[in-house]
C-alpha positions as semicolon CSV with decimal commas, in nm:
position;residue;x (nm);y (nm);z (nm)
1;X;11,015;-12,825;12,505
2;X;11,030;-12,528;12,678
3;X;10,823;-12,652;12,949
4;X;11,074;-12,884;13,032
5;X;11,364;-12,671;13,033
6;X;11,175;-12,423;13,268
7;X;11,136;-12,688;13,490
8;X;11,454;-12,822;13,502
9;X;11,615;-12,533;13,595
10;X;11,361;-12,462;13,877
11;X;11,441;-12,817;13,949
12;X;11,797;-12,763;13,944
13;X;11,706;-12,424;14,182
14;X;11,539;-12,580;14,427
15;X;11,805;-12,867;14,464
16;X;12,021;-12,630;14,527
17;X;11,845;-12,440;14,769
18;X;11,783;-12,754;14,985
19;X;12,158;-12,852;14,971
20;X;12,237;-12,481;15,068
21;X;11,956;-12,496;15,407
22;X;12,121;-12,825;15,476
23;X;12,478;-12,740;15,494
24;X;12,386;-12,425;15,717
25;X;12,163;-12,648;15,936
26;X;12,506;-12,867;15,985
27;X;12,716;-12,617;16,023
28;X;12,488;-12,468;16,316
29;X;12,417;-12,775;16,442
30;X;12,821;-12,859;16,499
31;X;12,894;-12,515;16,639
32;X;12,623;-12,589;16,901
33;X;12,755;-12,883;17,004
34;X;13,088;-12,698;17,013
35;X;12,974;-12,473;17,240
36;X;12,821;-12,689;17,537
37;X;13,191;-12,869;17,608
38;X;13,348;-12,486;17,604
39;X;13,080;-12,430;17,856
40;X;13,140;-12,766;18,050
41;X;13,461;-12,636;18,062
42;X;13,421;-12,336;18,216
43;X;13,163;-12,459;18,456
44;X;13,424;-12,707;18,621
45;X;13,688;-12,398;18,606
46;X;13,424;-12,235;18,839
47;X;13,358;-12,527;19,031
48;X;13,740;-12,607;19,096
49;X;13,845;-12,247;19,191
50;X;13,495;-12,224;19,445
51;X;13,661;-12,522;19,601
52;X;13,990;-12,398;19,620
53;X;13,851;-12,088;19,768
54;X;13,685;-12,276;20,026
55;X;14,005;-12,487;20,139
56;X;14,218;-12,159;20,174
57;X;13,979;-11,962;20,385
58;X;13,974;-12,272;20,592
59;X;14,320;-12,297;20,639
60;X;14,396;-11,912;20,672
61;X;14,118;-11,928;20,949
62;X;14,238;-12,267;21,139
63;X;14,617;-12,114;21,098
64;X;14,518;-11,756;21,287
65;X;14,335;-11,941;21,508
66;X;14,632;-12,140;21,604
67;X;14,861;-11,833;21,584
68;X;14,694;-11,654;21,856
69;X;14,795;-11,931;22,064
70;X;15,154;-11,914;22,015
71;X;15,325;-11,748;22,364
């Protein structure tokens, strides 16, 4: 009897062990995933404001060009 009651609860142990590995394996696994649309996110922020950037230095340069040829 005592044999089985040992092993139960070092059943019971490892059962809950496993469960416990699993849930933190989930829970890293969703705040990965999490993660790589903040970073999509702030890779098109980037991307959009580089742009931007671009299209106002052209158009500050292409308007002082034309202002030196006001008379």
């Amino acid at each position: 009897m005592e044999g089985t009651h040992e092993r139960n609860l070092m059943n019971q142990l490892l059962t809950f062990l496993l469960a416990l590995s699993l849930r933190l394996d989930v829970r890293r696994l969703r705040r990965d995933e999490r993660g790589s649309v903040t970073t999509e996110h702030v890779l098109w922020a980037v991307a959009v404001i580089a742009i931007v950037g671009i299209v106002v230095a052209a158009v500050k340069a292409y308007v002082t060009s034309q202002a030196g040829n006001i008379k």
